[in-house]
RODO-2510 file (C-alpha; in nm, 4 decimals, decimal comma):
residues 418
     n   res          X          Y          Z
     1     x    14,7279    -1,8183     6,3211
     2     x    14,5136    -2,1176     6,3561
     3     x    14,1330    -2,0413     6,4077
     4     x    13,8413    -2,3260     6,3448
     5     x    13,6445    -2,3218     5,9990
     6     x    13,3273    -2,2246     6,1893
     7     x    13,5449    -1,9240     6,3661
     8     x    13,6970    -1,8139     6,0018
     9     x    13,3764    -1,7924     5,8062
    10     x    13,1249    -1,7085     6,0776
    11     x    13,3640    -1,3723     6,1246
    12     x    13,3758    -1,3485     5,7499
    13     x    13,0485    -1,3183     5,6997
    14     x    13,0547    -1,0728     5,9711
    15     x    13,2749    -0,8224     5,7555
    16     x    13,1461    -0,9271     5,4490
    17     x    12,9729    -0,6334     5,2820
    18     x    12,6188    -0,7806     5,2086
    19     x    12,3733    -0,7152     4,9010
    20     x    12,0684    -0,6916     5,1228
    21     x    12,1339    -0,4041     5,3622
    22     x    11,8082    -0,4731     5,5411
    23     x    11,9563    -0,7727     5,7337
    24     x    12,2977    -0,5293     5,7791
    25     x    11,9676    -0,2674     5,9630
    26     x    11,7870    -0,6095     6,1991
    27     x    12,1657    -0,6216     6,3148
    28     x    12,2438    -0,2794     6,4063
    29     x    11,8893    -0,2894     6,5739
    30     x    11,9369    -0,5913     6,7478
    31     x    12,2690    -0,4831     6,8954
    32     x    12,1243    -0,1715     6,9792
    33     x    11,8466    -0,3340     7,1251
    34     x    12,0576    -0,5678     7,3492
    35     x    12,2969    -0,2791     7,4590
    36     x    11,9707    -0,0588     7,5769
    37     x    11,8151    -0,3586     7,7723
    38     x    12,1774    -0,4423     7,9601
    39     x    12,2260    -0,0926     8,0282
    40     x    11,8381    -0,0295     8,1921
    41     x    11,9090    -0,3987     8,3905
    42     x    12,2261    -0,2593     8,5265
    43     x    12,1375     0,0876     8,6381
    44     x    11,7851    -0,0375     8,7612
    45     x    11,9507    -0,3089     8,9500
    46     x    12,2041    -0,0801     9,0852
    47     x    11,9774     0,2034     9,1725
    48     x    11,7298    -0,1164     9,3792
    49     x    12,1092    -0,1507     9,5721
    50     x    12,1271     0,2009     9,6595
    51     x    11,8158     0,2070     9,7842
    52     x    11,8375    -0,1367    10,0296
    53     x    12,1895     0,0439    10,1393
    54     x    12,0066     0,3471    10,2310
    55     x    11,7428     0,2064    10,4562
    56     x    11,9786    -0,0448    10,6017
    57     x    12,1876     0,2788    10,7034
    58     x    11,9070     0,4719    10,8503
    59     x    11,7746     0,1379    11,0143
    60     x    12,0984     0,0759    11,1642
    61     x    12,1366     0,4349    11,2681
    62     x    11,8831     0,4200    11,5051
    63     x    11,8982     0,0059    11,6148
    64     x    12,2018    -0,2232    11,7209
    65     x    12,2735    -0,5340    11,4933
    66     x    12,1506    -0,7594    11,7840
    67     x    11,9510    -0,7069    12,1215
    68     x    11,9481    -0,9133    12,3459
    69     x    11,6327    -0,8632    12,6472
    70     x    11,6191    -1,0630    12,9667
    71     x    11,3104    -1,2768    13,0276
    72     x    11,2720    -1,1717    13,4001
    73     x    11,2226    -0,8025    13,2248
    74     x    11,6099    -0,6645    13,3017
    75     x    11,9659    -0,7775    13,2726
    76     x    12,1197    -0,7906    13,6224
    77     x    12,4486    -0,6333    13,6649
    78     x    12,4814    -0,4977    13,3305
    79     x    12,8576    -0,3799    13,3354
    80     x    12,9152    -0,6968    13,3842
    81     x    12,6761    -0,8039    13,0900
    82     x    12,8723    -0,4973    12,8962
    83     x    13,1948    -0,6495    12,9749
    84     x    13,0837    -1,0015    12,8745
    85     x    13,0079    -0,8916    12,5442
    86     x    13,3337    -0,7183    12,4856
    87     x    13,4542    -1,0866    12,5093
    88     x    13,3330    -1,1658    12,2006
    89     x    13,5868    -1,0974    11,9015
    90     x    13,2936    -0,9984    11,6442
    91     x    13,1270    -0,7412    11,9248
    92     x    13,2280    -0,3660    11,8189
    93     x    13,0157    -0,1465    12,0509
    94     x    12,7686    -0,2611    12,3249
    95     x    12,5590    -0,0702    12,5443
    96     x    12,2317    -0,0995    12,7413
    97     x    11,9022     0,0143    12,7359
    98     x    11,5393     0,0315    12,8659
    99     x    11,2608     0,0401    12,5878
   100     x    10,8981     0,1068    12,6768
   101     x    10,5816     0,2370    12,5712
   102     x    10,4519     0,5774    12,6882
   103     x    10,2124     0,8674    12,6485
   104     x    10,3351     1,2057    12,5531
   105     x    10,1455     1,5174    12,6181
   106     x    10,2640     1,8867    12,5211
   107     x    10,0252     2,0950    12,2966
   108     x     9,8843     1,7730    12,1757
   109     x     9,8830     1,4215    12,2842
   110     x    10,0396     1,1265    12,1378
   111     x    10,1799     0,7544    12,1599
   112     x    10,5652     0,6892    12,1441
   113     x    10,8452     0,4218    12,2147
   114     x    11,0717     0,5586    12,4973
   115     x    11,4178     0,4469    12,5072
   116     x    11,6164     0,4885    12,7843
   117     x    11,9936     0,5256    12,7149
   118     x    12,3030     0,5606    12,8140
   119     x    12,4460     0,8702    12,6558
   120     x    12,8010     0,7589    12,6499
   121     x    12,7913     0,4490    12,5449
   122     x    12,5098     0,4993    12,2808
   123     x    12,7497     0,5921    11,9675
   124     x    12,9053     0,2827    12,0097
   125     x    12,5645     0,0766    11,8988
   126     x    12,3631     0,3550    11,7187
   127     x    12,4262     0,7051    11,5035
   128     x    12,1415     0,8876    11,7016
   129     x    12,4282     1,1373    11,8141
   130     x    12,5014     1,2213    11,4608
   131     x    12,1331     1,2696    11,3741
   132     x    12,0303     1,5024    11,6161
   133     x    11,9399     1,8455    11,4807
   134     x    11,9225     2,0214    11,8050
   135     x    12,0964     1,9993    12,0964
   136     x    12,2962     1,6806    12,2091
   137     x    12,2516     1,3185    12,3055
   138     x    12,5100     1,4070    12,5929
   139     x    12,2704     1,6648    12,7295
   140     x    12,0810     1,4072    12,8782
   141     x    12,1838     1,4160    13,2495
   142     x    12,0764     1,1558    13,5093
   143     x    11,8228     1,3232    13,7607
   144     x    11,7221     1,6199    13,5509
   145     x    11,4800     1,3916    13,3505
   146     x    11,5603     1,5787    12,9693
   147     x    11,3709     1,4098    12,6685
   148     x    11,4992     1,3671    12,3079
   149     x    11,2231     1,3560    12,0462
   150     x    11,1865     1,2581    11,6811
   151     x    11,1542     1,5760    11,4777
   152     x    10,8113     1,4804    11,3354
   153     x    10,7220     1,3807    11,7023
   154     x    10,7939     1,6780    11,8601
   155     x    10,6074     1,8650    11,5833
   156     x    10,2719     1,6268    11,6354
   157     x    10,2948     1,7297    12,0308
   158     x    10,3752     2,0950    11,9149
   159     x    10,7024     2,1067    12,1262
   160     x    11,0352     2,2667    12,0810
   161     x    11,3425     2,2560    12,2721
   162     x    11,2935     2,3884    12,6194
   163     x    10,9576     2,2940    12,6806
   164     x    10,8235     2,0576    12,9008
   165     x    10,6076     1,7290    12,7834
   166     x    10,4764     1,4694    13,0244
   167     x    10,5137     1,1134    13,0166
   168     x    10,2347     0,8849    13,1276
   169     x    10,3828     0,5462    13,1481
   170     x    10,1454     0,2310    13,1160
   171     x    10,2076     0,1795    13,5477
   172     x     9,9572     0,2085    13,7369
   173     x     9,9880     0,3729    14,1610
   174     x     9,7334     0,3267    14,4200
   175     x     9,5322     0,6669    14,5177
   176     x     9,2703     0,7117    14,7601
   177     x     9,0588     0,7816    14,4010
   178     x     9,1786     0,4657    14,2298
   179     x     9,4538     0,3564    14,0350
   180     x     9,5992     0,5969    13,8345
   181     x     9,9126     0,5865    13,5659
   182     x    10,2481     0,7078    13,6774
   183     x    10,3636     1,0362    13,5036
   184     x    10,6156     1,2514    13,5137
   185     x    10,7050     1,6210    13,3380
   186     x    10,9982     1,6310    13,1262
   187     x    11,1855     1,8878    12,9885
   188     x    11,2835     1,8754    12,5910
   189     x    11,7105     1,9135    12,5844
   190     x    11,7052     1,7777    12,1809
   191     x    11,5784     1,6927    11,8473
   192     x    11,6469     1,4339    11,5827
   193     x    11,5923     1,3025    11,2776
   194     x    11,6012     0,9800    11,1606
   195     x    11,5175     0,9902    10,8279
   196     x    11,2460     0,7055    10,9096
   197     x    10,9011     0,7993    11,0094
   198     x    10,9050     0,4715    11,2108
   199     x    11,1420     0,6533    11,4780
   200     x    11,1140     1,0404    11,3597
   201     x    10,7249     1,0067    11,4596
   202     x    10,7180     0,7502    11,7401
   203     x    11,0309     0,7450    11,9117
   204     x    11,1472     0,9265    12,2461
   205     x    11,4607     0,8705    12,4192
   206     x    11,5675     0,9264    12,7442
   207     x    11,9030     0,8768    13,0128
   208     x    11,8353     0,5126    13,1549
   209     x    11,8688     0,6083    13,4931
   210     x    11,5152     0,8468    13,4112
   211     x    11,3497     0,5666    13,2240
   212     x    11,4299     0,3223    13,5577
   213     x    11,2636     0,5544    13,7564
   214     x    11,0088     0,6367    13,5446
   215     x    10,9291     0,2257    13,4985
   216     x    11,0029     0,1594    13,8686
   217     x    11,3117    -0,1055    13,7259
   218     x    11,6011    -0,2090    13,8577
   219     x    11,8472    -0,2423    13,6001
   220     x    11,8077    -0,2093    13,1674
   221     x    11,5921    -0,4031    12,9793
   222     x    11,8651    -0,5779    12,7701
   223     x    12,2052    -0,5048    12,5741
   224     x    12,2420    -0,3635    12,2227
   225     x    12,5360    -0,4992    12,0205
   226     x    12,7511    -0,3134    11,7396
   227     x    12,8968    -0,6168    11,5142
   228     x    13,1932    -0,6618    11,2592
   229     x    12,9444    -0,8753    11,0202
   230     x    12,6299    -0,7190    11,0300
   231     x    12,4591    -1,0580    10,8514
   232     x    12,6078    -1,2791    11,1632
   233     x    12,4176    -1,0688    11,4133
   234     x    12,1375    -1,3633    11,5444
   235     x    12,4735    -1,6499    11,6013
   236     x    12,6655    -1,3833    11,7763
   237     x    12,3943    -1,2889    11,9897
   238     x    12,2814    -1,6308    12,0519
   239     x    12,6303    -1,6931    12,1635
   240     x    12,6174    -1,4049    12,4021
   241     x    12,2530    -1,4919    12,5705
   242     x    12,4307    -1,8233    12,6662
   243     x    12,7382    -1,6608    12,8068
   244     x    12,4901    -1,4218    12,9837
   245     x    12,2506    -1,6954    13,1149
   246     x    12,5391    -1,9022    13,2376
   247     x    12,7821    -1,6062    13,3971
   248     x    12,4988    -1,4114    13,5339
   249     x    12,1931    -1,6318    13,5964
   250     x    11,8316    -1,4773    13,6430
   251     x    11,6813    -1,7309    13,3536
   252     x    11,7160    -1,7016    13,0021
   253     x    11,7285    -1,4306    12,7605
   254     x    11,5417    -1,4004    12,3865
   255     x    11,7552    -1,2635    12,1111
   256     x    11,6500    -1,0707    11,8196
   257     x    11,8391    -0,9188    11,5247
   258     x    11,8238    -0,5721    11,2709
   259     x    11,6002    -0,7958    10,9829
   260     x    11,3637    -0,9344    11,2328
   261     x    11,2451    -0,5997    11,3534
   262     x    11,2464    -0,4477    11,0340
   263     x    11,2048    -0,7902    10,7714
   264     x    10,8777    -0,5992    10,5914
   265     x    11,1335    -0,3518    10,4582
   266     x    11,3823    -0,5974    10,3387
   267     x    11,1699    -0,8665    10,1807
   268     x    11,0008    -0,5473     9,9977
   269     x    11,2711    -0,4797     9,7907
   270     x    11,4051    -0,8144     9,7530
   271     x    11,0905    -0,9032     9,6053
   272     x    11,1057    -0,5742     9,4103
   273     x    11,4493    -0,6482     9,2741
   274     x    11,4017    -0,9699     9,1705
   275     x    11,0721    -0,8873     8,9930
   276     x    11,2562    -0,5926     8,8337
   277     x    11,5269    -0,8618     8,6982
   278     x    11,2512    -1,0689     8,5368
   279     x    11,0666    -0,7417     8,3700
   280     x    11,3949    -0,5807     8,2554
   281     x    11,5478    -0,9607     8,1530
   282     x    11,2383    -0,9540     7,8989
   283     x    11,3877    -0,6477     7,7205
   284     x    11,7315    -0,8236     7,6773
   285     x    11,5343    -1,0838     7,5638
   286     x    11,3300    -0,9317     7,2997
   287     x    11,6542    -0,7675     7,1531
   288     x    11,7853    -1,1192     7,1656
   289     x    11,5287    -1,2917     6,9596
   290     x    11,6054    -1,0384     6,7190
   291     x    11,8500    -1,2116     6,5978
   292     x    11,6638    -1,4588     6,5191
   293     x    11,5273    -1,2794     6,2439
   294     x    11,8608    -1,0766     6,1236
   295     x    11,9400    -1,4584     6,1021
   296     x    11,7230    -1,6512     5,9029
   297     x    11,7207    -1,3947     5,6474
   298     x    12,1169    -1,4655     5,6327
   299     x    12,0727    -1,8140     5,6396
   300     x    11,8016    -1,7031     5,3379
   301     x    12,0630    -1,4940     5,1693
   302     x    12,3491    -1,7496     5,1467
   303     x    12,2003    -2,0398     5,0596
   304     x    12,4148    -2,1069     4,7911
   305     x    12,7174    -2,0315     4,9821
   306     x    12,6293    -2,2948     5,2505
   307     x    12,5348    -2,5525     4,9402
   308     x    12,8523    -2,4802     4,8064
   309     x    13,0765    -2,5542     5,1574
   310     x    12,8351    -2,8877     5,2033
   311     x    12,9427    -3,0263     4,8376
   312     x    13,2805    -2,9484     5,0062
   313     x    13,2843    -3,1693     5,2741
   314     x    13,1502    -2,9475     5,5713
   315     x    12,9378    -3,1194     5,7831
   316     x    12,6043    -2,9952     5,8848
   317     x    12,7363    -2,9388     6,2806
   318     x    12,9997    -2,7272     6,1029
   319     x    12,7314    -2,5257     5,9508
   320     x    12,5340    -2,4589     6,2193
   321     x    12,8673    -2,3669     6,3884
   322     x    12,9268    -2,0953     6,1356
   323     x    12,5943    -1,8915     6,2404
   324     x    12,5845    -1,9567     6,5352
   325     x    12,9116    -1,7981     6,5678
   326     x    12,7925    -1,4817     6,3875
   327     x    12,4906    -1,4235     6,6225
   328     x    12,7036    -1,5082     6,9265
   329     x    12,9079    -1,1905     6,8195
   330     x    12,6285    -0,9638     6,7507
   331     x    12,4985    -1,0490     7,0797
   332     x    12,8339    -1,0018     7,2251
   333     x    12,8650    -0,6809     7,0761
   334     x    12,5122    -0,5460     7,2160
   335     x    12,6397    -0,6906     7,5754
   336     x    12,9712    -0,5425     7,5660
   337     x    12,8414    -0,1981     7,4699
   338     x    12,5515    -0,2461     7,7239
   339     x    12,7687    -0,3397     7,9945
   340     x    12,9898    -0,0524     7,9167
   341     x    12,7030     0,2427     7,9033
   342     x    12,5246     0,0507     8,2010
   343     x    12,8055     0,0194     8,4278
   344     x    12,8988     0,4220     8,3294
   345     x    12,5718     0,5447     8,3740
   346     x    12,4576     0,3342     8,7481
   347     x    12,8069     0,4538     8,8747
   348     x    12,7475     0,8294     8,8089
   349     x    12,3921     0,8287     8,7983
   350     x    12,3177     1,0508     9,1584
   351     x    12,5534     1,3352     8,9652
   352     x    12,3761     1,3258     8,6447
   353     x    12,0334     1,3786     8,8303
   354     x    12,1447     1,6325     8,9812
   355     x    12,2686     1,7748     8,6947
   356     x    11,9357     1,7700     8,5339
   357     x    11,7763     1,8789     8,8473
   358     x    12,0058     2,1987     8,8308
   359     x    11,9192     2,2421     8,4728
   360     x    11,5807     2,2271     8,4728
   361     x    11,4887     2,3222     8,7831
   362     x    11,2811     2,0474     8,8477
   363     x    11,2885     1,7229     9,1694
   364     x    11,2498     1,3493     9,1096
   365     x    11,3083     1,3120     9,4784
   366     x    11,1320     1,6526     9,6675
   367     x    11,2575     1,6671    10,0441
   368     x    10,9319     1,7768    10,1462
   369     x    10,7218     1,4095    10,0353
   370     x    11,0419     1,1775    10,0118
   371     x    11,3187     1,0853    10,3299
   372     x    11,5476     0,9551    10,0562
   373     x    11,5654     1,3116     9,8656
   374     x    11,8645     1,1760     9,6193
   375     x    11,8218     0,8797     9,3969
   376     x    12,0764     0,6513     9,5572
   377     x    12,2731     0,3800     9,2931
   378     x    12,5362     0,1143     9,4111
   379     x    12,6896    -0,1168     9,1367
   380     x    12,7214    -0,4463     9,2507
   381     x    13,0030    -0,6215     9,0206
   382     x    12,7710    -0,9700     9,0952
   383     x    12,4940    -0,8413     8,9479
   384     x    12,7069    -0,7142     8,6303
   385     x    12,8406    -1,1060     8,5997
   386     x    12,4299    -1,2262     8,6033
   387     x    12,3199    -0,9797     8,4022
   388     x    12,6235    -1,0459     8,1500
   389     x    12,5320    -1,4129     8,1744
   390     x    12,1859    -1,3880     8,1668
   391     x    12,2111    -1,1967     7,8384
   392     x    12,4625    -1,4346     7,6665
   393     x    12,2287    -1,7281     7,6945
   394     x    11,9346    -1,5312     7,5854
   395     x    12,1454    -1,4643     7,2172
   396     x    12,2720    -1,7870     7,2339
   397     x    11,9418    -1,9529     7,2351
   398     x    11,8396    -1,7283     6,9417
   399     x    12,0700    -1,8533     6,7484
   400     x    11,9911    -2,2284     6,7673
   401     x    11,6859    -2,2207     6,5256
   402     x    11,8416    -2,0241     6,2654
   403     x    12,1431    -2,2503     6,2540
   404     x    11,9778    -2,5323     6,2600
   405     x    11,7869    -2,4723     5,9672
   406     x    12,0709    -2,3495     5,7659
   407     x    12,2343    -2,7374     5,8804
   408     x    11,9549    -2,8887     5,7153
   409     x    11,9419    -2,7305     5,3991
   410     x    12,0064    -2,9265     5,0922
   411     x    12,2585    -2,8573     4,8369
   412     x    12,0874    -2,9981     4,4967
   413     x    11,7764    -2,7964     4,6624
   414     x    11,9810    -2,4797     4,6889
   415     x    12,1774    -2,4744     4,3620
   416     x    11,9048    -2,5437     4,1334
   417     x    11,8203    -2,2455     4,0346
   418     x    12,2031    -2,0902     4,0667
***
């Protein structure tokens, strides 16, 4: 089988049993080295991806991919507005809403976002249904003015299901004594939890109808959208303010999506993954530049080999070939191996945990301080490819000085004293 002169004696050399077992040791190192610093990239990376997935799922749970609010405060005719949005092929769910800010009182006093809902159409833009832990969303009846509360809400006001908390809305009734706000005594039908303080602590929800009255409106606030691209949520719901604004009239309507409520979150651990790549890509390359040792003390040890295939005609390109095809495997090998142990270990990584958890009875994650009580991990195959990549240049720029420097050496020089 044909195979270049480089190819042929690089791999030879590879084989070869060596008299100096120390440089046989700076390789085994520097593959080990490699494989440890593609395996920590990979599981670090993935574990970063599990974590974005699990706040974009409890974000999502409790917020539609797009909202779109009417400037002249509600949305006229909103079945109509409902229907509108059906029209659009990417729209999956859409209901309304009212959204507000209120006072709660029970035991204690404190401040909250009311929501107003529908509770039939709700599951169709949001999974607050499926994170209630008492009672049901569908328990909100028109008229009978029930409350939903976060968990950690309801414990700040010191309520439970069954008791009564008053809402003092920020609208304000003429009295014979003045101006005072507009409240009204609820009774607690439910409890959820988010597993976000942003809505566990400060969100209330309500049946729309109750929140109109409440508000003194005449229709919702805006619509909430359920999409089939979740990253195509502001053109989709720019698309459906102008279908609004044109079918229905009453002005314009403002349009915001899931990352521009909640971009803090989001830029957080982009910026945190990226800065992880950088810290963990100076492992791989450490390991790399290993080899630039293991190789100069090759180049060292077969001086007279490479005099000897110069007197025969190979050029010094050829040389430099021939190392640089030896490192290119070592590094290889410390890749492939990484790669291997790193993609194992990121894909099973939430078992093994809690394995060790089991074991030795101890919590990385306690329930108690953390929402996210598991360590979460999802491989991206992308991220495999740039890591991969990323690590193959680093060994294949350690390579270049070593080769280069056996390329230049001289044969009379080297066989002088052979």
């Amino acid at each position: 089988m044909f195979r270049p002169l480089e190819v042929f004696i690089g791999l030879r050399y590879t084989r070869a049993k060596r008299r100096n077992h120390f440089i046989s040791f700076i390789s085994l190192v520097s593959i080990l080295g490699i494989a440890v610093g593609v395996t920590a990239l990979i599981t670090v990376i993935s574990v970063m991806n599990g974590f974005d997935r699990e706040l974009k799922q409890r974000i999502l749970g409790m917020v539609s991919h797009a909202t779109i609010e009417g400037v002249d405060e509600t949305v006229r005719d909103w079945p109509e507005a409902v229907k509108l949005a059906y029209a659009n092929p990417h729209v999956q769910g859409a209901a309304p809403y009212v959204e507000r800010q209120a006072m709660l009182q029970g035991v204690r006093v404190s401040g909250a976002i009311v929501r107003g809902v529908v509770p039939d159409l709700e599951p169709k833009v949001s999974d607050i249904d499926q994170r209630m832990v008492q009672g049901k969303l569908t328990d909100l009846v028109a008229g009978q003015f029930g409350i939903v509360l976060g968990k950690e809400l309801a414990m700040t006001l010191g309520v439970g299901v069954g008791d009564k908390v008053t809402v003092f809305a920020p609208e304000f009734s003429a009295t014979p004594i003045g101006a005072i706000p507009r409240t009204k005594r609820f009774t607690v039908v439910g409890l959820f939890e988010a597993g976000m303080q942003e809505y566990d602590s400060g969100l209330a929800v309500m049946q729309m109808q109750d929140a109109q009255t409440l508000y003194r409106l005449d229709g919702p606030t805006g619509i909430r959208v359920k999409l089939d691209d979740m990253f195509r949520a502001f053109a989709v719901g720019r698309e459906l303010a102008q279908d609004l604004a044109g079918r229905l009239g009453a002005g314009y309507y403002r349009v915001t999506d899931w990352m521009q409520g909640h971009s803090n979150f989001f830029k957080a651990v982009a910026m945190e993954k990226k800065v992880m790549f950088l810290i963990l890509s100076l492992i791989v390359a450490v390991a790399a530049f290993n080899l630039v040792s293991t190789l100069v003390m090759l180049v060292q040890d077969k001086q007279a080999d490479i005099a000897i295939l110069r007197t025969l005609g190979q050029s010094p390109a050829s040389v430099m070939g021939t190392f640089m095809v030896q490192g290119v495997l070592v590094g290889s090998l410390g890749i492939a191996l990484g790669v291997l142990f790193g993609v194992l270990l990121a894909s099973n990584l939430p078992a093994i945990i809690r394995w060790v958890e089991q074991t030795f009875h101890v919590a990385f994650l306690s329930p108690d301080v953390y929402y996210i009580s598991e360590l979460p991990s999802e491989l991206h195959w992308e991220d495999v490819i740039w890591i991969t990549v990323t690590a193959f240049v680093f060994c294949t720029l350690a390579t270049l000085y070593p080769a280069r420097r056996a390329a230049k050496t001289e044969p009379a020089a080297a066989l002088r004293y052979e």
